[in-house]
Kinemage of the C-alpha trace (Angstrom):
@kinemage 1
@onewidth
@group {chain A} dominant
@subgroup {mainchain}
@vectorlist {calphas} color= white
{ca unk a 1} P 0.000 0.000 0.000
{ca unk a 2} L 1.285 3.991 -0.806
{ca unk a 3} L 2.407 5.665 2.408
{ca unk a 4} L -0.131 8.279 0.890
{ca unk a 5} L -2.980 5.985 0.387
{ca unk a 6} L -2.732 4.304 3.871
{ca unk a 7} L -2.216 8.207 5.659
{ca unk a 8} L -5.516 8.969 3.787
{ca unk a 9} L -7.343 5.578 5.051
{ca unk a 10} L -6.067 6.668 8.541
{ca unk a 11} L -7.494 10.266 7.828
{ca unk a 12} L -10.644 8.940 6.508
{ca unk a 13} L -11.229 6.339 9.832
{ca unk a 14} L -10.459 9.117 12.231
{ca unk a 15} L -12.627 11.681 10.808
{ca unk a 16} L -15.395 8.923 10.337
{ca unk a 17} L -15.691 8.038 14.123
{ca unk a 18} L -15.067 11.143 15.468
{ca unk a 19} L -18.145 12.347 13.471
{ca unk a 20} L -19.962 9.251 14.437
{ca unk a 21} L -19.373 9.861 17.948
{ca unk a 22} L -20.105 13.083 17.536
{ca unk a 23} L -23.482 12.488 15.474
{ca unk a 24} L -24.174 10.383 19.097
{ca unk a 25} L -23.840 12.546 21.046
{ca unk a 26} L -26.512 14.844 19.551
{ca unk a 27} L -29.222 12.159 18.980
{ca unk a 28} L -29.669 11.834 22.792
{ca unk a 29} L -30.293 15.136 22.964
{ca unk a 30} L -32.610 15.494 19.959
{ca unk a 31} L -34.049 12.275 20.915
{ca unk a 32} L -35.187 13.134 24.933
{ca unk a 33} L -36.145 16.895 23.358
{ca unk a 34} L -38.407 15.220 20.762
{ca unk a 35} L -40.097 12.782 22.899
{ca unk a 36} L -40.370 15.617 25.200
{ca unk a 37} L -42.752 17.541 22.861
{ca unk a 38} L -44.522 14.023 22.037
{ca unk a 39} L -45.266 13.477 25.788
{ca unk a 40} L -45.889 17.224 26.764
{ca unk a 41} L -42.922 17.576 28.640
{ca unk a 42} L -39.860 19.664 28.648
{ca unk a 43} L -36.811 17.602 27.937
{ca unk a 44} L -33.407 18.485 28.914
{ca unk a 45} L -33.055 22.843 28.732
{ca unk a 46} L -30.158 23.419 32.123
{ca unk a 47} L -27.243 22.497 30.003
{ca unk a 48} L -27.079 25.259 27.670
{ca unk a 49} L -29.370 27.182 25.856
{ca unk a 50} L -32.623 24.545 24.683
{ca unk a 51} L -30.168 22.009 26.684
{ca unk a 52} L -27.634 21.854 23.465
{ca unk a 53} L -24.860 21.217 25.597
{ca unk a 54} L -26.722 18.326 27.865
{ca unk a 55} L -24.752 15.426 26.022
{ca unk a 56} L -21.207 16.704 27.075
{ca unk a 57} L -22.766 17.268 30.504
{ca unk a 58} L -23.559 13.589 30.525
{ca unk a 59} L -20.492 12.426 29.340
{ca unk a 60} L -18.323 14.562 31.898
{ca unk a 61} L -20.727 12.602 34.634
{ca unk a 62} L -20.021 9.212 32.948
{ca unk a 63} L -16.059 9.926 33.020
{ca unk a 64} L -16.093 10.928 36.831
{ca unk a 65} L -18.764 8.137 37.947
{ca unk a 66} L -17.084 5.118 39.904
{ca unk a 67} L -16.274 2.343 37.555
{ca unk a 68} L -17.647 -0.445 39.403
{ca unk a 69} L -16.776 -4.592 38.865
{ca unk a 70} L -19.005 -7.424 40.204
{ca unk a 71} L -17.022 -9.456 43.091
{ca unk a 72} L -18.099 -12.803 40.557
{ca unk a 73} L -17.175 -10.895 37.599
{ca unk a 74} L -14.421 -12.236 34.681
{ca unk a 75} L -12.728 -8.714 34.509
{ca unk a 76} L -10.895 -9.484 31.061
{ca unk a 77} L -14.226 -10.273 29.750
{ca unk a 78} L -16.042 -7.867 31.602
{ca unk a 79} L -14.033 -5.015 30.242
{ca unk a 80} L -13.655 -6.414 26.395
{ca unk a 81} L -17.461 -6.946 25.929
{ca unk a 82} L -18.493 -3.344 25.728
{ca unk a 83} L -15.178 -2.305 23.249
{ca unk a 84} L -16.160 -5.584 20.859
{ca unk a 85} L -20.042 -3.397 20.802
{ca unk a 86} L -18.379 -0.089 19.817
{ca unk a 87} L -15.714 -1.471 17.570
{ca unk a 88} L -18.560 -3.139 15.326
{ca unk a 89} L -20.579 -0.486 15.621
{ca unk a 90} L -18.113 1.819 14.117
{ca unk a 91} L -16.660 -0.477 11.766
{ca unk a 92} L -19.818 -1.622 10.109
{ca unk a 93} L -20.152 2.080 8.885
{ca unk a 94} L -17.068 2.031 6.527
{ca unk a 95} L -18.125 0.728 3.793
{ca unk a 96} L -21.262 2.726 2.734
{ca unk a 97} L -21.016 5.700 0.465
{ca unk a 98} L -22.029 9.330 1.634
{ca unk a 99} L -21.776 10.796 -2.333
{ca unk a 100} L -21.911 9.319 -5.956
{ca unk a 101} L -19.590 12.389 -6.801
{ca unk a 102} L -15.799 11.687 -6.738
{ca unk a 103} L -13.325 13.068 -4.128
{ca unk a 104} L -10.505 14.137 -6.065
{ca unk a 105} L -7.504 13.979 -3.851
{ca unk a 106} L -5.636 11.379 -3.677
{ca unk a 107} L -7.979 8.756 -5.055
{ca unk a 108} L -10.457 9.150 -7.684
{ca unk a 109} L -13.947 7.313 -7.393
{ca unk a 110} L -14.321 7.083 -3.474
{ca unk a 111} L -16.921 8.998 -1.224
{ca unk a 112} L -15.413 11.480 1.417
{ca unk a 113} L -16.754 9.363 4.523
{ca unk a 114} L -16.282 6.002 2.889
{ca unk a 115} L -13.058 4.388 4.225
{ca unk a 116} L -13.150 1.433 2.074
{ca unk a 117} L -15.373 1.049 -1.389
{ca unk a 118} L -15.157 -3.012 -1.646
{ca unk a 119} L -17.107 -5.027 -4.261
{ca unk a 120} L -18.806 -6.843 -1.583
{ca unk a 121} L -20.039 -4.376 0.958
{ca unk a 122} L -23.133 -5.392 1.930
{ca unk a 123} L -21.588 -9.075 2.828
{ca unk a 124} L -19.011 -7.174 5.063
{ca unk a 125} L -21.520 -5.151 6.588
{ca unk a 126} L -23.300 -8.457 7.459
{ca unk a 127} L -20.827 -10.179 8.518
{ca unk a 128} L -19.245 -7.434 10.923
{ca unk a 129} L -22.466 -6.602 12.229
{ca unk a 130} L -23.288 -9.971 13.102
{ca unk a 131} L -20.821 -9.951 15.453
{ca unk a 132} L -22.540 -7.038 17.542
{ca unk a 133} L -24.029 -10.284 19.254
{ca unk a 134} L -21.025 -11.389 20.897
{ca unk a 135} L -20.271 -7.855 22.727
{ca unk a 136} L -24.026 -8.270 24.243
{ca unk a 137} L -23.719 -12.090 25.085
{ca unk a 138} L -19.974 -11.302 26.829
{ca unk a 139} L -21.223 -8.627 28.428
{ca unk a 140} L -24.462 -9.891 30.179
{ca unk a 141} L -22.042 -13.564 31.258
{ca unk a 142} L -18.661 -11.590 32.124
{ca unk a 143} L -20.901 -9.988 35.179
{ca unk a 144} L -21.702 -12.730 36.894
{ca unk a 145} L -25.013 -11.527 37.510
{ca unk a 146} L -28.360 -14.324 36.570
{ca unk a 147} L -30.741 -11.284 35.531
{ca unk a 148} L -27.425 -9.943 32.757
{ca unk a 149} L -26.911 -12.971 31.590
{ca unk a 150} L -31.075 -14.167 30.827
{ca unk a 151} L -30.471 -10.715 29.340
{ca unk a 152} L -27.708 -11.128 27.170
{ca unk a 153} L -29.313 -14.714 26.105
{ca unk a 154} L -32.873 -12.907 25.320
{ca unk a 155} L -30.419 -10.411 23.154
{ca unk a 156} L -28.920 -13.358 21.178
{ca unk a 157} L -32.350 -14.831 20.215
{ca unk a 158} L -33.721 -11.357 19.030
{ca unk a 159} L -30.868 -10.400 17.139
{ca unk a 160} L -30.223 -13.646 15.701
{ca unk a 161} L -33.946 -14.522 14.273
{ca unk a 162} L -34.347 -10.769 12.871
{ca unk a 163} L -30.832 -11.177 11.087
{ca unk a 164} L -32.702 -13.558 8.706
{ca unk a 165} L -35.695 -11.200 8.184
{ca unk a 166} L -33.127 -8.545 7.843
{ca unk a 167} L -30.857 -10.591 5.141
{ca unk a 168} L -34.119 -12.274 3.262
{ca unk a 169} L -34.909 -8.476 2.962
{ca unk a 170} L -32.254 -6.858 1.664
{ca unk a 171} L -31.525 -10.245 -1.015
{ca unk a 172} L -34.623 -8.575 -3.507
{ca unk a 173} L -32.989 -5.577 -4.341
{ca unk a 174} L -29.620 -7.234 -4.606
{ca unk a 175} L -30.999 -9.054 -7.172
{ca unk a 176} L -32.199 -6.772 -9.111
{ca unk a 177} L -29.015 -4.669 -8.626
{ca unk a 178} L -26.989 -7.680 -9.550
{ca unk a 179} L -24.374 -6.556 -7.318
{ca unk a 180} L -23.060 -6.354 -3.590
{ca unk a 181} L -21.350 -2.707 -3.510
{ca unk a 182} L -23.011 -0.098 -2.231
{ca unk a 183} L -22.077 2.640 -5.057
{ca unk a 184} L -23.582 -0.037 -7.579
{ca unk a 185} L -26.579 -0.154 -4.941
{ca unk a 186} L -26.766 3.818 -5.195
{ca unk a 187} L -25.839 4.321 -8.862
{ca unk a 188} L -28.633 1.568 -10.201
{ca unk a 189} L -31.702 4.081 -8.625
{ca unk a 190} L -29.759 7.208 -10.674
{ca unk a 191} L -31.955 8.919 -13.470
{ca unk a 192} L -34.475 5.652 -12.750
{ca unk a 193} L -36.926 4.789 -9.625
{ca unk a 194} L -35.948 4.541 -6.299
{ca unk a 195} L -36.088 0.741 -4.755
{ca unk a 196} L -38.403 0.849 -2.387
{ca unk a 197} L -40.872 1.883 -5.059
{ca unk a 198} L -40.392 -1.471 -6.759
{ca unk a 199} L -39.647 -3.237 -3.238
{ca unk a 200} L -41.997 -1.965 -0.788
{ca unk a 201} L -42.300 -4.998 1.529
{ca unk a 202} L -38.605 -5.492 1.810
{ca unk a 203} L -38.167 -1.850 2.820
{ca unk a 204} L -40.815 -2.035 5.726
{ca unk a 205} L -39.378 -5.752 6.733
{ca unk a 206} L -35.725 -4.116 6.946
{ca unk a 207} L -37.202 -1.230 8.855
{ca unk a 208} L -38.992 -3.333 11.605
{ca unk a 209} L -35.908 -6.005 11.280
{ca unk a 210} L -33.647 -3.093 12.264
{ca unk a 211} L -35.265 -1.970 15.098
{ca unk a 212} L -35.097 -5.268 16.630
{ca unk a 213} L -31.028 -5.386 15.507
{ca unk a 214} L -30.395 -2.004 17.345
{ca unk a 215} L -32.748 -2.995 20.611
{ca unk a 216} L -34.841 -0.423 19.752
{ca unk a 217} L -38.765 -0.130 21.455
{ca unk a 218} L -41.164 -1.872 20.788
{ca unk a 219} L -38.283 -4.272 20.049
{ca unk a 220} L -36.391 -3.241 23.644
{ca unk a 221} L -36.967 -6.895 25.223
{ca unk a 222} L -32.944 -7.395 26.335
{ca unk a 223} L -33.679 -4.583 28.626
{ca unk a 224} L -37.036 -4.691 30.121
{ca unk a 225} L -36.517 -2.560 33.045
{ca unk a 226} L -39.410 -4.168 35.154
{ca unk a 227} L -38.424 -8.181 33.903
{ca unk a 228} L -34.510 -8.039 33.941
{ca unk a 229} L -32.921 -4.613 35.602
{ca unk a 230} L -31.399 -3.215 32.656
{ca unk a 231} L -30.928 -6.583 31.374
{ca unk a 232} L -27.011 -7.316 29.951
{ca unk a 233} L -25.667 -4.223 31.044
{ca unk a 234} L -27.487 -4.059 34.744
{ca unk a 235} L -23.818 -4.104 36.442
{ca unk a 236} L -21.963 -1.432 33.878
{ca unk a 237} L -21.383 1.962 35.180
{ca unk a 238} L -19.709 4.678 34.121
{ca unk a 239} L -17.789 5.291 30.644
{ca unk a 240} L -18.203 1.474 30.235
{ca unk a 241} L -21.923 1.443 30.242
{ca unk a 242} L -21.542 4.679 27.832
{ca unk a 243} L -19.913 2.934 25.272
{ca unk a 244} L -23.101 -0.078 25.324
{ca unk a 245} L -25.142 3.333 24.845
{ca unk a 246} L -23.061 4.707 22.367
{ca unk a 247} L -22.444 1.267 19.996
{ca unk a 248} L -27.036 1.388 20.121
{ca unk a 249} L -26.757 4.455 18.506
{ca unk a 250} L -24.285 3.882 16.140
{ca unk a 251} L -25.707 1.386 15.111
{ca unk a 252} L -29.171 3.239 14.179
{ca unk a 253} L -27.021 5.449 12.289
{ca unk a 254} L -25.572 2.777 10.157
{ca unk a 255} L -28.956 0.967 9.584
{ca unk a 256} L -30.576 4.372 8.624
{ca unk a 257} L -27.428 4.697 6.003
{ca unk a 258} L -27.973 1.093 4.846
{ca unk a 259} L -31.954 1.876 4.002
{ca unk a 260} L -31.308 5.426 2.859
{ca unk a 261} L -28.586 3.882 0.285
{ca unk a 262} L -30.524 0.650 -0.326
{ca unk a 263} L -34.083 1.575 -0.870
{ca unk a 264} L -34.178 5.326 -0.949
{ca unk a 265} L -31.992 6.609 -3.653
{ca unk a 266} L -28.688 6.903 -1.619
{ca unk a 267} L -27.351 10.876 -1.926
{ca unk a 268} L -30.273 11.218 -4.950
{ca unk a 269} L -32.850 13.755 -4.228
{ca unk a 270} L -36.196 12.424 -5.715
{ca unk a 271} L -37.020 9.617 -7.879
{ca unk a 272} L -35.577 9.287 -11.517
{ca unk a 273} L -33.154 12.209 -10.474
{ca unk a 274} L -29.670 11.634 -11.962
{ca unk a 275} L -26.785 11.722 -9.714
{ca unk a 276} L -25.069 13.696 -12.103
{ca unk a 277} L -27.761 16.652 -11.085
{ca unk a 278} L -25.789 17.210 -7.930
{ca unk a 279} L -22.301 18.689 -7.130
{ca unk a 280} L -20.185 16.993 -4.588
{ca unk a 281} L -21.921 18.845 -1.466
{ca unk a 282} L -25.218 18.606 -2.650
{ca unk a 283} L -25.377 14.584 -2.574
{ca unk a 284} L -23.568 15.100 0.662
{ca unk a 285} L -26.423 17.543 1.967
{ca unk a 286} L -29.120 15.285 0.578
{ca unk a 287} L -27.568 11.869 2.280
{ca unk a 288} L -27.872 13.422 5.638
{ca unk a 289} L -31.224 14.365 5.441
{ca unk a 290} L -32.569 11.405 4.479
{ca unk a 291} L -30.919 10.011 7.498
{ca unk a 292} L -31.949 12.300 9.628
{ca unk a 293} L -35.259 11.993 8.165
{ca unk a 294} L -35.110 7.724 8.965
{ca unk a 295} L -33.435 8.538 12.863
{ca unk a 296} L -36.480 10.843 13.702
{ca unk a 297} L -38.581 7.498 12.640
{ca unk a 298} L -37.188 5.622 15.288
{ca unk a 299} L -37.585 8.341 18.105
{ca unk a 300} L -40.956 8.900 16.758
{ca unk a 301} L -41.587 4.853 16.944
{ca unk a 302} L -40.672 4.602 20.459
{ca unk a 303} L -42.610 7.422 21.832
{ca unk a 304} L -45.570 5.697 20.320
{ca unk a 305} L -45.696 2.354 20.375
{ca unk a 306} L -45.460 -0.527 23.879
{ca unk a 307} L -42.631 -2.865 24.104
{ca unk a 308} L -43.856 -6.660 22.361
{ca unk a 309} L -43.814 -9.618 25.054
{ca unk a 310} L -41.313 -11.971 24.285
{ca unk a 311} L -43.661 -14.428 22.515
{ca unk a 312} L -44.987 -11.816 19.665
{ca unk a 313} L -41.325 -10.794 19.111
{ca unk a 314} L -40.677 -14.463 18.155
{ca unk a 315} L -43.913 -14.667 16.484
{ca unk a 316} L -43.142 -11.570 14.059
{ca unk a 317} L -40.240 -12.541 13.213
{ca unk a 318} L -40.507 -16.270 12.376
{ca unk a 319} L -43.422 -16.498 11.746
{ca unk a 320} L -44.543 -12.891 9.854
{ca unk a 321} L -41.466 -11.318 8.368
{ca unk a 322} L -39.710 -14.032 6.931
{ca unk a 323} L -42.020 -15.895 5.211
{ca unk a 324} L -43.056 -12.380 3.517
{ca unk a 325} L -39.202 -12.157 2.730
{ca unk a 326} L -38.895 -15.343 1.389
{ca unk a 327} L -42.295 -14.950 -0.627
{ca unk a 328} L -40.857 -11.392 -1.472
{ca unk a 329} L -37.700 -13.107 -2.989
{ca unk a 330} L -39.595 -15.555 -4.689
{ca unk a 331} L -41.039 -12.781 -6.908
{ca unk a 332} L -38.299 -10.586 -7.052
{ca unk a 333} L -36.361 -13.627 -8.480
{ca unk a 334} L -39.671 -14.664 -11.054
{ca unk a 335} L -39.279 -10.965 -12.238
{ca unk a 336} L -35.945 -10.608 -12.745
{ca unk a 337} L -35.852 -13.710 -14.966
{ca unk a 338} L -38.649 -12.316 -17.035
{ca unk a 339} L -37.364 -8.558 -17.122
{ca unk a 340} L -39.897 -7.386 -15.378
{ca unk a 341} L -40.546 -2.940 -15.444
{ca unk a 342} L -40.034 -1.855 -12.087
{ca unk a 343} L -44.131 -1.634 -11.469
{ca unk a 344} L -44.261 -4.769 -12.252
{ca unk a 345} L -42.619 -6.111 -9.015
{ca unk a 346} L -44.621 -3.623 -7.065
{ca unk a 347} L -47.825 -4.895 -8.307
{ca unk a 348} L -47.009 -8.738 -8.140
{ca unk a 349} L -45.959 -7.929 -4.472
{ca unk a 350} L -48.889 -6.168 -3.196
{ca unk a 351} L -50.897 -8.443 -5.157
{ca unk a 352} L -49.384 -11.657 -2.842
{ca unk a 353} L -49.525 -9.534 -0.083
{ca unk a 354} L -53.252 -8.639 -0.391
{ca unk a 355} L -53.867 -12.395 -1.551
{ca unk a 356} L -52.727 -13.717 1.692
{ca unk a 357} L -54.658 -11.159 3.788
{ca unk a 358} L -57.798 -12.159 2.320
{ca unk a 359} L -56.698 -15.788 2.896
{ca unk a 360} L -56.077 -15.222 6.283
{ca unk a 361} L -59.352 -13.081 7.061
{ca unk a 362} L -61.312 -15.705 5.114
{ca unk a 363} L -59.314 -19.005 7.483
{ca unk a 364} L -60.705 -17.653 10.689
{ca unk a 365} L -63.895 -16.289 9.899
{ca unk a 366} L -64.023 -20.268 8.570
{ca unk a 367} L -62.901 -20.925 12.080
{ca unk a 368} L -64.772 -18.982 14.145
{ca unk a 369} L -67.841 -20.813 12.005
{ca unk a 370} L -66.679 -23.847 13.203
């Protein structure tokens, strides 16, 4: 590798989690603000004026708060667990592109905030992400405490069955892409329609699969205060229990990157807009609002909606959303093969969809006869 290349990957990495870290540190504080006004309260307003400087007031409490260890605790464990979190959470981000226009200096073709433009970045971003598991399993056995570790075990099961929903659902639009990199991803919906136009149900089976990846309410089970303390992180204090909070977040940013980029047109403004339309800043500009757009989704989803028992979770995921992304593949796959137009999927899908309602309306009224 160039000395110059590998200073400008180091460049790139830095700048990328500092902003990252950064970006968390303001979605607490828009988040508790906007649930604020949901719920008719106030929200944060001491620290600063409106309360803008509340998340460095938290994290100067986290730094000074005791760091605290469980007498049964595995302390090599116990202190890894929460790094692995973060370290995925950051990692997983690399690969997606912020901009279709080119950064000239010193390498043509790359986005500013990508680190690494590989031809198979959505595997890597499953793969790495996947591993988010084993930060929440060490965590909640490392403390030696029962309630962390049913915790950390509920965690495993959730994010494990909604990695299928989320993998069925993101295989349509690969397919019609025809590739695994996330400029191809972006560049396909240029000048042409946007995927979720032509892949509705996977978009809306990603969505609700990612809020159960991130541990996001309704999807919040690992940490049901009043079943489990605060479930695999109960005996975390301090800047270690931070950096559990701050890989969460993280990771909503990443997911909201992967749907802006997958299904929403990437850094391009509307539908059948050319990237070429846009200067560099522009697609820039246009990227973070979508994302921003996608984040206020998920605060606006868990001011509204109760946390699932344990038993529905399952019950969504194995037995709703993947069978839809399986039957959503099956078309996908049909269409491709026959060169379907774009509307075409959309109407064979919501076709199926609405088939199987009626099906399903028409078993238990059949039932309830009975």
């Amino acid at each position: 590798m160039e000395p110059i290349l590998a200073l400008e990957l180091i460049v790139r990495a830095v700048i990328v989690s500092a902003l990252l870290q950064l970006a968390f540190a303001m979605m607490t504080r828009w988040e508790r603000r906007a649930m604020a006004q949901m719920q008719w309260r106030i929200g944060p307003n001491r620290a600063g004026p409106a309360g803008i400087f509340q998340p460095f007031a938290d994290g100067l409490k986290l730094l000074f708060k005791e760091q605290l260890m469980p007498d049964g605790a595995r302390p090599f464990l116990y202190l890894v667990a929460p790094c692995i979190s973060l370290v995925v959470a950051l990692t997983s981000f690399s690969v997606i592109p912020t901009q279709l226009g080119n950064w000239p200096f010193p390498v043509e073709g790359r986005s500013l905030f990508q680190i690494a433009d590989i031809d198979v970045g959505v595997l890597f971003l499953l793969g790495i992400t996947s591993l988010s598991v084993y930060g929440i399993v060490l965590g909640g056995w490392a403390s030696g405490n029962k309630y962390s570790l049913i915790g950390s075990i509920r965690a495993s099961a959730q994010m494990v069955s909604y990695e299928l929903a989320l993998g069925t659902a993101l295989l349509s639009p690969l397919l019609m892409v025809g590739s695994l990199s996330f400029r191809e991803i972006a560049q396909f919906q240029s000048g042409g329609a946007w995927l979720v136009l032509s892949q509705p149900l996977a978009a809306i089976i990603f969505m609700i699969s990612a809020l159960a990846e991130t541990n996001r309410a309704p999807f919040d089970l690992p940490e049901a205060e009043q079943e489990l303390g605060a479930g695999f992180h109960t005996e975390y204090s301090g800047m270690r229990f931070s950096l559990f909070f701050m890989a969460e977040y993280i990771a909503m940013i990443t997911v909201s990157s992967v749907l802006v980029t997958v299904f929403f047109g990437g850094p391009i403004l509307l539908p059948f807009m050319s990237a070429d339309a846009f200067l560099f800043s522009e697609s820039f500009f246009w990227y973070a609002f979508k994302i921003l757009i996608c984040m206020f989704c998920f605060i606006w989803i868990r001011a509204t909606f109760p946390r699932f028992r344990y038993d529905q979770l399952m019950n969504i995921g194995w037995r709703v959303l993947l069978p839809l992304g399986l039957m959503n593949l099956a078309i996908t796959a049909v269409g491709v093969v026959f060169q379907m137009p774009w509307w075409g999927y959309t109407i064979a899908i919501c076709g199926a969809v609405a088939l199987l309602y009626v099906g399903g309306k028409l078993s238990r009224r059949q039932e309830s006869n009975h």
